[in-house]
C-alpha positions in Angstrom: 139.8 158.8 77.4 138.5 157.2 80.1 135.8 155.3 78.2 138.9 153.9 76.1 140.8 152.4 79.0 137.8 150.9 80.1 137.0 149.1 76.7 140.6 148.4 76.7 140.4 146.8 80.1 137.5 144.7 79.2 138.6 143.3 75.8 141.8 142.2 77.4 139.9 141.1 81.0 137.7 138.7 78.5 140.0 137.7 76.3 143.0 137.1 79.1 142.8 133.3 79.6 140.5 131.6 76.9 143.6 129.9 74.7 144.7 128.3 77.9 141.4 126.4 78.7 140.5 125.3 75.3 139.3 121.9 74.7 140.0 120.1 71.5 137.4 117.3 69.9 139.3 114.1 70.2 138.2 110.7 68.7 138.1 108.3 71.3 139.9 109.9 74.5 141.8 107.5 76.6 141.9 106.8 80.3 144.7 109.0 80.7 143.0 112.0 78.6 141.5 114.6 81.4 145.3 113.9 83.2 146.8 114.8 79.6 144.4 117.3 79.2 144.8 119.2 82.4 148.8 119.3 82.1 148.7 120.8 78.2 146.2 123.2 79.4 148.8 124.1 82.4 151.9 124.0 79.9 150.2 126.5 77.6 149.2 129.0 80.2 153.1 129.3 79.9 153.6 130.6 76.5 152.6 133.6 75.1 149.2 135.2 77.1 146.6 136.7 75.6 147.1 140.0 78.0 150.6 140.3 76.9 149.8 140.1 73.6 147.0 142.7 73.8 149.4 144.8 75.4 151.9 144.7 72.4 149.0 145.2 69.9 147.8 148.2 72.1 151.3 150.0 71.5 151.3 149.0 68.1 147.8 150.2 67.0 148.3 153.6 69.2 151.1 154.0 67.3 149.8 153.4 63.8 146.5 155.2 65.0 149.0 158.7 65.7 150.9 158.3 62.9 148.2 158.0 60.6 146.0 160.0 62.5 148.2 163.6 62.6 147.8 163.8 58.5 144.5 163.9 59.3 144.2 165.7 62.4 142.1 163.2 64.2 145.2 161.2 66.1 142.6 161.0 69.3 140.1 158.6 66.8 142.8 157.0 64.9 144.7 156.3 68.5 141.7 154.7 69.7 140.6 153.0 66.5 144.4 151.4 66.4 144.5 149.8 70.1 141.2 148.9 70.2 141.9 146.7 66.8 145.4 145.9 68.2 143.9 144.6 71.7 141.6 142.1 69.7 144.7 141.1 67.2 146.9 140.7 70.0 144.8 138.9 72.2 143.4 136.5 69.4 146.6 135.8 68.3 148.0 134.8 71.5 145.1 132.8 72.4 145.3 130.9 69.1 149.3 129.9 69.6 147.7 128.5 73.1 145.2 126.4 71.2 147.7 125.3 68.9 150.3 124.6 72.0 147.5 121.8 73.6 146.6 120.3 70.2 150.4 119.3 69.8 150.9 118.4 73.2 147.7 116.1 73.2 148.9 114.7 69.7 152.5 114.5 71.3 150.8 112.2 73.8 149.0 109.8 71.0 145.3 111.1 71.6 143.9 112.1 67.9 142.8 115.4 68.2 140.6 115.8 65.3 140.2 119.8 66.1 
């Protein structure tokens, strides 16, 4: 158990900011771009975090793991198996909606983000 709330910890540790400090391939940034940049990048930290979402794919994988898991009568592997997968689904997800947040925003502000 211990071994899993450490993997736990580290997926989520690594995983925690990377949407928020992506930066996109733009054609021909302006004079204004870092400036732009630098406040999409801040207004993202802002919606849905990689962490939180971990957390919710954590509870939702555990879950899954012990329901599928008692038929079976391995609920400890299944658990561990579910939040592992969860953390990654959660955090990935969360992290792509922050991507996705600064692409708009830079678009929003006339730079062509190409991707």
């Amino acid at each position: 158990m211990r071994r899993f709330i450490s993997s736990l910890l580290i997926v989520t540790l690594l995983s925690a900011c990377a949407g928020s400090s992506y930066r996109p391939l733009v054609d021909r940034p302006g004079d204004n771009y870092e400036q732009d940049l630098a406040q999409c990048q801040q207004y993202a930290q802002g919606e849905a975090n990689a962490a939180a979402g971990a957390a919710v794919g954590v509870v939702l994988g555990v879950a899954l793991g012990l329901f599928f898991g008692y038929k079976t009568g391995f609920q400890r592997d299944f658990a561990t198996a579910g939040a592992l997968g969860g953390a990654l689904g959660g955090a990935q997800g969360a992290d792509q909606n922050q991507i996705d947040v600064i692409r708009n925003c830079l678009r929003g502000r006339g730079h062509n983000v190409l991707r």
